[in-house]
C-alpha positions as CSV (number, residue, x, y, z in Angstrom):
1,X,-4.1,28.5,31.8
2,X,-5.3,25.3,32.6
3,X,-8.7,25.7,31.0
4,X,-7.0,27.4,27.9
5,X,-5.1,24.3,27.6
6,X,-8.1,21.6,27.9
7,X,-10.0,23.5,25.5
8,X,-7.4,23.4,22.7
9,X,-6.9,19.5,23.5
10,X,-10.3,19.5,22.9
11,X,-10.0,21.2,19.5
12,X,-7.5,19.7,18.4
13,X,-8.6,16.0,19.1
14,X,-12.0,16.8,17.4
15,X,-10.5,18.3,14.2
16,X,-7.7,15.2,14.2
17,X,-11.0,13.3,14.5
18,X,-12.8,15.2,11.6
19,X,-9.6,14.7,9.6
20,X,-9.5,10.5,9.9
21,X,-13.1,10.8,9.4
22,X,-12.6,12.4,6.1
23,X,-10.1,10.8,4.9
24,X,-11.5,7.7,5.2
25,X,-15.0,8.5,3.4
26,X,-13.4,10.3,0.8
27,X,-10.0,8.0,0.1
28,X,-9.7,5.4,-3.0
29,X,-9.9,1.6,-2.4
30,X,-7.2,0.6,-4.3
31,X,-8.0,-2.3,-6.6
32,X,-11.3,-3.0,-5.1
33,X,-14.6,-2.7,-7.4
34,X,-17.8,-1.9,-4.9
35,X,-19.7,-2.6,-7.7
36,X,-18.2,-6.4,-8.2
37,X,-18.1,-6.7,-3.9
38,X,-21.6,-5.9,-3.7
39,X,-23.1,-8.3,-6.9
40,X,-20.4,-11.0,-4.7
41,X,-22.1,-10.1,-1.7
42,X,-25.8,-10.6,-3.0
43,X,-24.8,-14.0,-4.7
44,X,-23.6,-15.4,-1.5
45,X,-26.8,-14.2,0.3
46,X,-30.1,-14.0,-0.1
47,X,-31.7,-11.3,-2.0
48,X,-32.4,-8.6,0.2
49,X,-36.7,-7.9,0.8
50,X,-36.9,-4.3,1.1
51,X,-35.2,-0.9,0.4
52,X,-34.4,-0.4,4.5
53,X,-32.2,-4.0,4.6
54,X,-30.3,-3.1,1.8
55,X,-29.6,0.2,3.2
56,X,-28.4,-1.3,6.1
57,X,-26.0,-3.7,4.5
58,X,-24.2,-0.8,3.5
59,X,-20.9,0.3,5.8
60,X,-20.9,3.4,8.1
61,X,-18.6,5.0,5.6
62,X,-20.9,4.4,2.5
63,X,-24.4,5.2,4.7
64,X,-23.5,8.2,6.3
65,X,-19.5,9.2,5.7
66,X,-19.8,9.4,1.6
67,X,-23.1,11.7,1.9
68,X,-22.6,13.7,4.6
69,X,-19.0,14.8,3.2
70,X,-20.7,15.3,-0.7
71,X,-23.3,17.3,0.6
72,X,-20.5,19.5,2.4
73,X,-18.6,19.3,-0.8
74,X,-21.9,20.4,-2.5
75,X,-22.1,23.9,-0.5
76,X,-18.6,24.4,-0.4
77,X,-18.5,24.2,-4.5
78,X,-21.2,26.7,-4.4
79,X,-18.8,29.2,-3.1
80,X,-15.8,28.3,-4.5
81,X,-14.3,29.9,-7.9
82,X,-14.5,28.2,-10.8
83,X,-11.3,28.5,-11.8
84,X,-10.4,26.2,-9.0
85,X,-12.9,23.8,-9.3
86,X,-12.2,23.1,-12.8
87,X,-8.3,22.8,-11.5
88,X,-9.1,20.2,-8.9
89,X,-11.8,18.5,-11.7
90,X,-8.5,18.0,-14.2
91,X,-6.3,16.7,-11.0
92,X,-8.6,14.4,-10.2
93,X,-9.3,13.0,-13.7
94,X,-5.7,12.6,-14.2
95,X,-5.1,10.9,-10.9
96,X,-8.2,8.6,-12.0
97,X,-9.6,9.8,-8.9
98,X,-13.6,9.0,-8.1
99,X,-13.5,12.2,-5.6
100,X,-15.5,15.1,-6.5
101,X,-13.9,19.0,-7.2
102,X,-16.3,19.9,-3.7
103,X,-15.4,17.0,-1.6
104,X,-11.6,17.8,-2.7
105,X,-11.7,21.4,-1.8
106,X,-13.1,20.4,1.5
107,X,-10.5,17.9,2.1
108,X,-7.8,20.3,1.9
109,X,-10.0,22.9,4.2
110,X,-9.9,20.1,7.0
111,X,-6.1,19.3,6.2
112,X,-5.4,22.9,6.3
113,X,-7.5,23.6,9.8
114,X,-5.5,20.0,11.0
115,X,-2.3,21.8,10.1
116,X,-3.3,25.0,12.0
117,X,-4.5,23.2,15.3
118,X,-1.4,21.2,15.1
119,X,1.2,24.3,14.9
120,X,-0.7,25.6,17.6
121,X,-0.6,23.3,19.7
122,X,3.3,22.6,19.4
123,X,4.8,26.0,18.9
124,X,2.6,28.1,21.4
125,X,1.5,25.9,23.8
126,X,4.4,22.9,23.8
127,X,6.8,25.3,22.8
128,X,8.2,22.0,21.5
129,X,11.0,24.3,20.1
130,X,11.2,27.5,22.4
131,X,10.9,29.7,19.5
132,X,10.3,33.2,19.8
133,X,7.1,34.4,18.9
134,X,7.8,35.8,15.3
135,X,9.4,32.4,14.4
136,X,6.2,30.3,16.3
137,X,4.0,32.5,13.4
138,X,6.2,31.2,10.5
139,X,6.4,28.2,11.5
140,X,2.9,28.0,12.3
141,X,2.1,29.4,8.4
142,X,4.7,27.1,7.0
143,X,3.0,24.0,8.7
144,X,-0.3,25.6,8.0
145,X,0.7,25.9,4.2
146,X,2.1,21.9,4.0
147,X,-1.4,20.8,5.1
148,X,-3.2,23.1,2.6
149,X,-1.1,21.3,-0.1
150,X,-0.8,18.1,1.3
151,X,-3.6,16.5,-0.8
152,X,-2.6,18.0,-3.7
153,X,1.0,16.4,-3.5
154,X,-0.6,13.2,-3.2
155,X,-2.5,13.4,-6.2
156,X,0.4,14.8,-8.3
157,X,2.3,12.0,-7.3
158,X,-0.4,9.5,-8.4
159,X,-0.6,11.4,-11.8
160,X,3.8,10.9,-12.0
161,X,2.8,7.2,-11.7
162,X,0.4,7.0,-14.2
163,X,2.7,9.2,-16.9
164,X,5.5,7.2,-16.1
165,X,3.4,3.9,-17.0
166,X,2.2,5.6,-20.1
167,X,5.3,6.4,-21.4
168,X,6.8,3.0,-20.7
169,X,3.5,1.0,-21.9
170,X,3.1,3.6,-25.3
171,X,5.8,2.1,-27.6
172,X,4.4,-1.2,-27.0
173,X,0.6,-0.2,-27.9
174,X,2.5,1.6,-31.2
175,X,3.8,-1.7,-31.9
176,X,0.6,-3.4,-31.8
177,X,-1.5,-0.6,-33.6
178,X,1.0,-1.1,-36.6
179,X,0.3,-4.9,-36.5
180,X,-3.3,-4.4,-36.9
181,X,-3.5,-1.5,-39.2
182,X,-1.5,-3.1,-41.5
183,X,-2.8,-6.4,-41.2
184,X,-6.1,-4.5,-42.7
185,X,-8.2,-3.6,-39.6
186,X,-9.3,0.1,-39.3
187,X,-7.9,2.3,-36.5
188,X,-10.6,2.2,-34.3
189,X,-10.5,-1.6,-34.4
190,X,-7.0,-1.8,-33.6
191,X,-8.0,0.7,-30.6
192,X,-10.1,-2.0,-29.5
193,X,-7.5,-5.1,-29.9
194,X,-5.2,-3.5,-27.6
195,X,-8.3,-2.8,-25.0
196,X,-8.6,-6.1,-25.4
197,X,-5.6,-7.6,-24.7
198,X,-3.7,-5.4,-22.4
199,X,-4.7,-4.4,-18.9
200,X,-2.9,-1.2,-18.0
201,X,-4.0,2.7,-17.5
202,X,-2.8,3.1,-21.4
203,X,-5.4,-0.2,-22.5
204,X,-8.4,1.6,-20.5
205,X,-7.5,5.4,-21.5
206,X,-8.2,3.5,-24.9
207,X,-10.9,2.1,-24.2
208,X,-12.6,5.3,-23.0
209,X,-11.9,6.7,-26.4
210,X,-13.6,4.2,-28.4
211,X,-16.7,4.5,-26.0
212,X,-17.1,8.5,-26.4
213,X,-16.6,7.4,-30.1
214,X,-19.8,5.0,-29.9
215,X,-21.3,7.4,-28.0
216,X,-21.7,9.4,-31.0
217,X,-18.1,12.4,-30.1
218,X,-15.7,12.8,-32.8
219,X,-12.7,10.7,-33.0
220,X,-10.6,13.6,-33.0
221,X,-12.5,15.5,-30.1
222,X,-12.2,12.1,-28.2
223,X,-8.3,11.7,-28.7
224,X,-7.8,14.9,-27.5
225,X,-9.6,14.6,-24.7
226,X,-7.4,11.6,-23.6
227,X,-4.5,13.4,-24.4
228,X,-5.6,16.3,-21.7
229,X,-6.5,13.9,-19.4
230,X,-3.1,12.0,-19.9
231,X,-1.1,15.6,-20.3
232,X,2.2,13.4,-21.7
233,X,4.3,14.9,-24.6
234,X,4.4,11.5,-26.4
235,X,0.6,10.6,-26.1
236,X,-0.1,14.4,-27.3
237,X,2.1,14.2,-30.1
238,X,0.7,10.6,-31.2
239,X,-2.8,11.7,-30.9
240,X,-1.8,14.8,-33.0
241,X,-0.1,12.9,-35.7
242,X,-3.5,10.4,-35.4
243,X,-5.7,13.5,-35.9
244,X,-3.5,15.0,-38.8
245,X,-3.3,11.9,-41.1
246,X,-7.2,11.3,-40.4
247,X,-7.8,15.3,-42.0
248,X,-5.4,14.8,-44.5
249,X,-6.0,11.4,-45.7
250,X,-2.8,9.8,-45.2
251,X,-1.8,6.2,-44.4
252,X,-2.6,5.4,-40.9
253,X,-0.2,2.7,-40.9
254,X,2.6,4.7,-42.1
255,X,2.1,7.1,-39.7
256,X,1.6,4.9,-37.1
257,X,5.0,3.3,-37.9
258,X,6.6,6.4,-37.7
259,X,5.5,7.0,-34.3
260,X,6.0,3.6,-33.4
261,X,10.0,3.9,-34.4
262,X,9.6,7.8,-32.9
263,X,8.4,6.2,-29.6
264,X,11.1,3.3,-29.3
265,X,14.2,5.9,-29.9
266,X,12.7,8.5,-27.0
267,X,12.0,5.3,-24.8
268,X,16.1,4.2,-25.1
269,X,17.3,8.0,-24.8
270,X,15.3,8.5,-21.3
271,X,16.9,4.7,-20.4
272,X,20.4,6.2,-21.9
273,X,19.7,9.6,-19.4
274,X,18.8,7.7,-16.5
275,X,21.9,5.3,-16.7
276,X,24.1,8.1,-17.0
277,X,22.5,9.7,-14.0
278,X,23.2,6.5,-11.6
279,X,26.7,7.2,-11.0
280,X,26.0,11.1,-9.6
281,X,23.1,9.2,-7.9
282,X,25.1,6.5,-6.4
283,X,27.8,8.8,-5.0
284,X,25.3,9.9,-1.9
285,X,25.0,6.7,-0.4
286,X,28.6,6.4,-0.4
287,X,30.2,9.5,0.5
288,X,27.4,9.0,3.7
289,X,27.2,5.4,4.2
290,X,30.2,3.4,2.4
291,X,33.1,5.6,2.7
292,X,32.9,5.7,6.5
293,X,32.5,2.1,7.2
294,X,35.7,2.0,5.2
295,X,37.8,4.5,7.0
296,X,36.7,2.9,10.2
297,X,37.4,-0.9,9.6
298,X,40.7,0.1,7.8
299,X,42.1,3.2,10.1
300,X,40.4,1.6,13.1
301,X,43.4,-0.4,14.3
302,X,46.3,1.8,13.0
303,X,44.5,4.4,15.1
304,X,44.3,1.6,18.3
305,X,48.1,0.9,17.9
306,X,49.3,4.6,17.6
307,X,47.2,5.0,20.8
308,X,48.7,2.2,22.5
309,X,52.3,3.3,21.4
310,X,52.1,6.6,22.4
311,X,50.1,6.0,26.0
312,X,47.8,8.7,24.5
Protein backbone atom coordinates (compact mmCIF):
# COMPACT_ATOMS: atom_id res chain seq x y z
CA UNK A 1 0.00 0.00 0.00
CA UNK A 2 2.69 2.18 0.82
CA UNK A 3 4.52 1.73 -2.42
CA UNK A 4 1.20 2.09 -4.35
CA UNK A 5 0.95 5.33 -2.76
CA UNK A 6 4.58 6.76 -3.47
CA UNK A 7 4.27 5.83 -6.88
CA UNK A 8 1.07 7.75 -7.68
CA UNK A 9 2.75 10.86 -5.71
CA UNK A 10 5.24 10.35 -8.06
CA UNK A 11 2.83 10.47 -11.00
CA UNK A 12 1.08 12.91 -10.09
CA UNK A 13 3.87 15.49 -9.23
CA UNK A 14 5.55 14.73 -12.60
CA UNK A 15 2.31 15.32 -14.68
CA UNK A 16 1.48 18.62 -12.37
CA UNK A 17 5.01 19.34 -13.40
CA UNK A 18 4.46 18.57 -17.25
CA UNK A 19 1.28 20.69 -16.89
CA UNK A 20 3.16 24.13 -15.51
CA UNK A 21 5.67 23.28 -17.98
CA UNK A 22 3.23 23.52 -20.68
CA UNK A 23 1.46 26.08 -19.79
CA UNK A 24 4.07 28.20 -19.56
CA UNK A 25 5.74 27.50 -23.13
CA UNK A 26 2.63 27.55 -24.75
CA UNK A 27 0.68 30.68 -22.82
CA UNK A 28 0.23 34.36 -24.43
CA UNK A 29 2.33 37.32 -23.05
CA UNK A 30 -0.16 39.70 -22.79
CA UNK A 31 0.81 43.03 -24.21
CA UNK A 32 4.33 42.19 -24.73
CA UNK A 33 5.93 42.13 -28.49
CA UNK A 34 9.12 39.53 -28.48
CA UNK A 35 9.82 41.04 -31.55
CA UNK A 36 10.05 44.84 -30.12
CA UNK A 37 11.91 43.20 -26.53
CA UNK A 38 14.50 41.56 -28.59
CA UNK A 39 15.35 44.72 -31.30
CA UNK A 40 15.35 46.69 -27.37
CA UNK A 41 17.54 44.08 -26.23
CA UNK A 42 20.16 44.26 -29.16
CA UNK A 43 20.20 48.14 -29.00
CA UNK A 44 21.10 48.22 -25.46
CA UNK A 45 23.85 45.60 -26.16
CA UNK A 46 26.31 44.82 -28.35
CA UNK A 47 25.56 43.03 -31.47
CA UNK A 48 25.88 39.49 -30.84
CA UNK A 49 29.16 37.56 -32.97
CA UNK A 50 27.88 34.35 -33.72
CA UNK A 51 24.74 32.19 -34.29
CA UNK A 52 25.55 29.99 -30.72
CA UNK A 53 25.48 33.60 -28.48
CA UNK A 54 22.39 34.61 -29.85
CA UNK A 55 20.93 31.21 -29.24
CA UNK A 56 21.84 31.49 -25.87
CA UNK A 57 20.37 34.86 -25.11
CA UNK A 58 17.20 33.24 -25.77
CA UNK A 59 15.08 32.10 -22.36
CA UNK A 60 14.66 28.37 -21.40
CA UNK A 61 11.11 28.68 -22.48
CA UNK A 62 11.85 30.04 -26.01
CA UNK A 63 15.25 27.56 -26.49
CA UNK A 64 13.87 24.48 -25.53
CA UNK A 65 9.99 24.84 -24.01
CA UNK A 66 8.44 26.44 -27.42
CA UNK A 67 10.13 23.55 -29.68
CA UNK A 68 9.98 20.70 -27.77
CA UNK A 69 6.10 21.24 -27.16
CA UNK A 70 5.62 22.16 -31.32
CA UNK A 71 7.30 19.32 -32.23
CA UNK A 72 4.91 17.26 -29.85
CA UNK A 73 2.08 19.35 -31.25
CA UNK A 74 3.54 18.38 -34.74
CA UNK A 75 2.94 14.46 -34.23
CA UNK A 76 0.04 14.76 -32.34
CA UNK A 77 -1.65 16.87 -35.39
CA UNK A 78 -0.64 14.02 -37.53
CA UNK A 79 -3.11 11.88 -35.85
CA UNK A 80 -5.68 14.04 -35.01
CA UNK A 81 -8.97 14.47 -37.29
CA UNK A 82 -9.26 17.26 -39.24
CA UNK A 83 -12.36 18.21 -38.29
CA UNK A 84 -10.87 19.16 -34.94
CA UNK A 85 -7.96 20.70 -35.98
CA UNK A 86 -9.66 23.09 -38.12
CA UNK A 87 -12.05 23.66 -34.87
CA UNK A 88 -9.16 24.52 -32.61
CA UNK A 89 -7.54 26.60 -35.88
CA UNK A 90 -10.87 29.02 -35.91
CA UNK A 91 -10.75 29.11 -31.76
CA UNK A 92 -7.60 30.28 -31.84
CA UNK A 93 -7.84 32.87 -34.56
CA UNK A 94 -10.77 34.23 -32.87
CA UNK A 95 -9.14 34.34 -29.50
CA UNK A 96 -6.07 36.13 -31.50
CA UNK A 97 -4.25 33.29 -30.09
CA UNK A 98 -0.36 32.65 -31.54
CA UNK A 99 -0.81 28.87 -30.32
CA UNK A 100 -0.81 26.29 -32.94
CA UNK A 101 -4.12 23.64 -33.62
CA UNK A 102 -1.21 20.73 -32.41
CA UNK A 103 0.20 22.42 -29.56
CA UNK A 104 -3.59 23.16 -28.46
CA UNK A 105 -4.72 19.65 -28.77
CA UNK A 106 -1.79 18.67 -26.70
CA UNK A 107 -2.47 21.14 -24.13
CA UNK A 108 -5.86 19.80 -23.44
CA UNK A 109 -4.28 16.03 -23.53
CA UNK A 110 -1.97 17.15 -20.56
CA UNK A 111 -4.91 19.07 -18.81
CA UNK A 112 -7.06 16.11 -19.28
CA UNK A 113 -4.28 13.49 -17.91
CA UNK A 114 -3.73 16.42 -14.87
CA UNK A 115 -7.46 16.15 -14.26
CA UNK A 116 -7.28 12.20 -14.18
CA UNK A 117 -4.20 11.99 -11.84
CA UNK A 118 -5.78 14.54 -9.69
CA UNK A 119 -9.36 12.68 -9.24
CA UNK A 120 -7.30 9.79 -8.50
CA UNK A 121 -5.50 10.80 -6.16
CA UNK A 122 -8.39 12.56 -4.09
CA UNK A 123 -11.30 10.16 -4.54
CA UNK A 124 -9.49 6.73 -4.33
CA UNK A 125 -6.57 7.23 -2.45
CA UNK A 126 -7.57 10.46 -0.06
CA UNK A 127 -11.02 9.55 -0.15
CA UNK A 128 -11.21 13.27 0.49
CA UNK A 129 -14.99 12.62 0.36
CA UNK A 130 -15.60 8.88 1.42
CA UNK A 131 -17.62 8.23 -1.63
CA UNK A 132 -18.50 4.96 -2.67
CA UNK A 133 -16.83 3.50 -5.45
CA UNK A 134 -19.56 4.13 -8.21
CA UNK A 135 -19.69 7.86 -7.12
CA UNK A 136 -15.44 8.04 -6.88
CA UNK A 137 -15.80 6.92 -11.02
CA UNK A 138 -18.23 9.95 -11.70
CA UNK A 139 -16.60 12.06 -9.99
CA UNK A 140 -13.40 11.04 -11.29
CA UNK A 141 -15.05 11.48 -15.18
CA UNK A 142 -16.67 14.66 -14.23
CA UNK A 143 -13.27 16.12 -12.98
CA UNK A 144 -11.59 14.26 -15.81
CA UNK A 145 -14.12 16.02 -18.35
CA UNK A 146 -13.52 19.86 -16.63
CA UNK A 147 -9.85 19.46 -17.45
CA UNK A 148 -10.45 18.24 -21.02
CA UNK A 149 -12.41 21.49 -21.46
CA UNK A 150 -10.70 23.69 -19.38
CA UNK A 151 -8.64 25.31 -22.17
CA UNK A 152 -11.26 25.54 -24.30
CA UNK A 153 -13.30 27.74 -21.73
CA UNK A 154 -10.49 29.93 -21.51
CA UNK A 155 -10.35 30.73 -25.02
CA UNK A 156 -14.12 31.15 -25.48
CA UNK A 157 -13.95 33.57 -22.85
CA UNK A 158 -11.14 35.58 -24.54
CA UNK A 159 -13.25 35.39 -27.84
CA UNK A 160 -16.63 37.05 -25.43
CA UNK A 161 -14.07 39.82 -24.77
CA UNK A 162 -13.11 40.51 -28.04
CA UNK A 163 -17.05 40.48 -29.42
CA UNK A 164 -18.06 42.44 -26.69
CA UNK A 165 -15.33 45.15 -27.69
CA UNK A 166 -16.34 44.86 -31.26
CA UNK A 167 -19.80 45.50 -30.80
CA UNK A 168 -19.08 48.48 -28.49
CA UNK A 169 -16.13 49.98 -30.73
CA UNK A 170 -18.34 49.18 -34.37
CA UNK A 171 -20.77 52.15 -34.22
CA UNK A 172 -17.92 54.37 -33.69
CA UNK A 173 -15.75 53.04 -36.75
CA UNK A 174 -19.47 53.41 -38.82
CA UNK A 175 -19.35 56.85 -37.74
CA UNK A 176 -15.97 57.48 -39.01
CA UNK A 177 -16.30 55.44 -42.31
CA UNK A 178 -19.28 57.86 -43.11
CA UNK A 179 -17.07 60.90 -42.49
CA UNK A 180 -14.55 59.79 -44.95
CA UNK A 181 -16.57 58.26 -47.61
CA UNK A 182 -18.43 61.23 -47.92
CA UNK A 183 -15.81 63.53 -47.52
CA UNK A 184 -14.72 61.86 -51.03
CA UNK A 185 -12.14 59.17 -49.96
CA UNK A 186 -12.74 55.62 -51.30
CA UNK A 187 -13.65 52.75 -48.98
CA UNK A 188 -10.61 51.17 -48.72
CA UNK A 189 -9.03 54.52 -47.65
CA UNK A 190 -11.42 55.18 -45.06
CA UNK A 191 -10.48 51.47 -43.93
CA UNK A 192 -7.09 52.68 -43.52
CA UNK A 193 -7.97 56.17 -41.60
CA UNK A 194 -9.55 54.29 -38.94
CA UNK A 195 -6.35 51.83 -38.78
CA UNK A 196 -4.80 54.76 -38.39
CA UNK A 197 -6.25 56.45 -35.78
CA UNK A 198 -7.78 53.90 -33.53
CA UNK A 199 -5.99 51.19 -31.52
CA UNK A 200 -8.41 48.54 -30.65
CA UNK A 201 -9.07 44.67 -31.91
CA UNK A 202 -11.83 46.39 -34.48
CA UNK A 203 -8.73 49.16 -35.92
CA UNK A 204 -6.31 45.93 -36.42
CA UNK A 205 -9.17 43.34 -37.77
CA UNK A 206 -9.17 46.41 -40.26
CA UNK A 207 -6.17 46.59 -40.89
CA UNK A 208 -5.70 42.88 -41.71
CA UNK A 209 -8.26 43.39 -44.40
CA UNK A 210 -6.59 46.04 -46.26
CA UNK A 211 -3.27 43.95 -46.14
CA UNK A 212 -4.87 40.63 -47.75
CA UNK A 213 -6.35 43.42 -50.06
CA UNK A 214 -2.67 44.55 -51.15
CA UNK A 215 -1.77 41.33 -51.04
CA UNK A 216 -3.61 40.92 -54.18
CA UNK A 217 -7.33 38.74 -52.26
CA UNK A 218 -10.63 40.22 -53.16
CA UNK A 219 -12.14 42.80 -51.03
CA UNK A 220 -15.14 40.83 -50.69
CA UNK A 221 -13.17 37.45 -49.96
CA UNK A 222 -11.17 39.52 -47.39
CA UNK A 223 -14.32 41.04 -45.51
CA UNK A 224 -15.56 37.87 -45.13
CA UNK A 225 -12.89 36.39 -43.82
CA UNK A 226 -12.87 39.04 -40.98
CA UNK A 227 -16.30 38.50 -40.41
CA UNK A 228 -15.60 34.55 -39.74
CA UNK A 229 -12.82 35.34 -37.78
CA UNK A 230 -14.88 37.99 -35.76
CA UNK A 231 -18.22 35.60 -35.91
CA UNK A 232 -20.44 38.93 -34.59
CA UNK A 233 -24.05 39.41 -36.06
CA UNK A 234 -23.28 43.21 -36.56
CA UNK A 235 -19.80 42.94 -38.19
CA UNK A 236 -21.39 40.02 -40.56
CA UNK A 237 -24.30 42.06 -41.49
CA UNK A 238 -22.01 45.27 -42.12
CA UNK A 239 -19.58 43.38 -44.20
CA UNK A 240 -22.62 41.94 -46.04
CA UNK A 241 -24.19 45.15 -46.75
CA UNK A 242 -20.33 46.35 -47.76
CA UNK A 243 -20.18 43.40 -50.21
CA UNK A 244 -23.78 43.99 -51.70
CA UNK A 245 -23.51 47.75 -52.55
CA UNK A 246 -19.80 46.99 -54.01
CA UNK A 247 -21.82 44.14 -56.68
CA UNK A 248 -24.51 46.28 -57.20
CA UNK A 249 -23.04 49.65 -57.54
CA UNK A 250 -24.63 51.46 -54.93
CA UNK A 251 -23.58 54.50 -52.81
CA UNK A 252 -21.08 53.41 -50.32
CA UNK A 253 -21.78 56.23 -48.22
CA UNK A 254 -25.39 55.74 -48.11
CA UNK A 255 -25.13 52.50 -47.17
CA UNK A 256 -22.64 53.13 -44.80
CA UNK A 257 -24.93 55.67 -43.17
CA UNK A 258 -27.51 53.22 -42.88
CA UNK A 259 -25.49 50.93 -41.05
CA UNK A 260 -24.03 53.56 -39.09
CA UNK A 261 -27.70 54.72 -37.77
CA UNK A 262 -28.57 50.55 -37.81
CA UNK A 263 -25.47 50.17 -35.47
CA UNK A 264 -26.24 53.14 -32.92
CA UNK A 265 -30.10 51.89 -32.39
CA UNK A 266 -28.92 48.06 -31.65
CA UNK A 267 -25.94 49.62 -29.44
CA UNK A 268 -28.89 51.62 -27.10
CA UNK A 269 -31.36 48.56 -27.21
CA UNK A 270 -28.57 46.09 -25.69
CA UNK A 271 -27.80 49.27 -23.04
CA UNK A 272 -31.84 49.48 -22.72
CA UNK A 273 -31.77 45.32 -21.99
CA UNK A 274 -29.03 45.38 -19.80
CA UNK A 275 -30.46 48.31 -17.58
CA UNK A 276 -33.60 46.54 -17.30
CA UNK A 277 -31.84 43.43 -16.28
CA UNK A 278 -29.94 45.23 -13.14
CA UNK A 279 -32.84 45.19 -10.89
CA UNK A 280 -33.36 41.08 -11.26
CA UNK A 281 -29.56 41.26 -10.99
CA UNK A 282 -29.33 43.32 -7.91
CA UNK A 283 -31.93 41.39 -5.97
CA UNK A 284 -29.10 38.34 -5.25
CA UNK A 285 -26.80 40.30 -3.36
CA UNK A 286 -29.62 41.48 -1.27
CA UNK A 287 -31.81 38.83 -0.50
CA UNK A 288 -28.06 37.14 0.57
CA UNK A 289 -26.13 39.89 1.81
CA UNK A 290 -28.36 43.16 2.66
CA UNK A 291 -31.51 41.81 3.88
CA UNK A 292 -29.84 39.92 6.74
CA UNK A 293 -27.61 42.66 7.99
CA UNK A 294 -30.94 44.39 8.18
CA UNK A 295 -32.94 41.97 10.17
CA UNK A 296 -30.04 41.63 12.53
CA UNK A 297 -29.21 45.33 13.42
CA UNK A 298 -32.99 45.99 13.60
CA UNK A 299 -34.48 42.68 15.37
CA UNK A 300 -31.23 42.24 17.20
CA UNK A 301 -32.22 44.18 20.35
CA UNK A 302 -36.05 43.55 20.33
CA UNK A 303 -34.93 39.91 20.34
CA UNK A 304 -32.24 40.80 23.45
CA UNK A 305 -35.02 42.51 25.44
CA UNK A 306 -37.78 39.75 24.90
CA UNK A 307 -34.94 37.43 26.12
CA UNK A 308 -34.27 39.43 29.04
CA UNK A 309 -38.01 39.84 29.95
CA UNK A 310 -38.95 36.50 29.74
CA UNK A 311 -35.54 34.91 31.54
CA UNK A 312 -35.54 32.70 28.42
Amino acid sequence: MDTTFITIIVIAAVVIIAAIFAYNATRDDQGNDPLQERLARYASEDIPDSLEKIELSLSFKDRIGVPVLRWIGNLIARFTPQQQLDQARKLLEQATSTQEPGVFVLTRIIYTIVAFVAAIFAFFVMKITDPTPTNALLYTAGLTYLGYMQPVSTLKGKIRKRQEAFLRALPDALDLLVICVEAGLGFDQALGKVYEKWDNDLALAFGRVLKEIQLGKPRRDALRDMADRIDVADVNAFTAAVIQADQLGVSMGRILRVQSDQMRIKRRQRAQEKAQQAPVKIMIPMVLLIFPSIWIVLLGPAIIKVKNTFNL
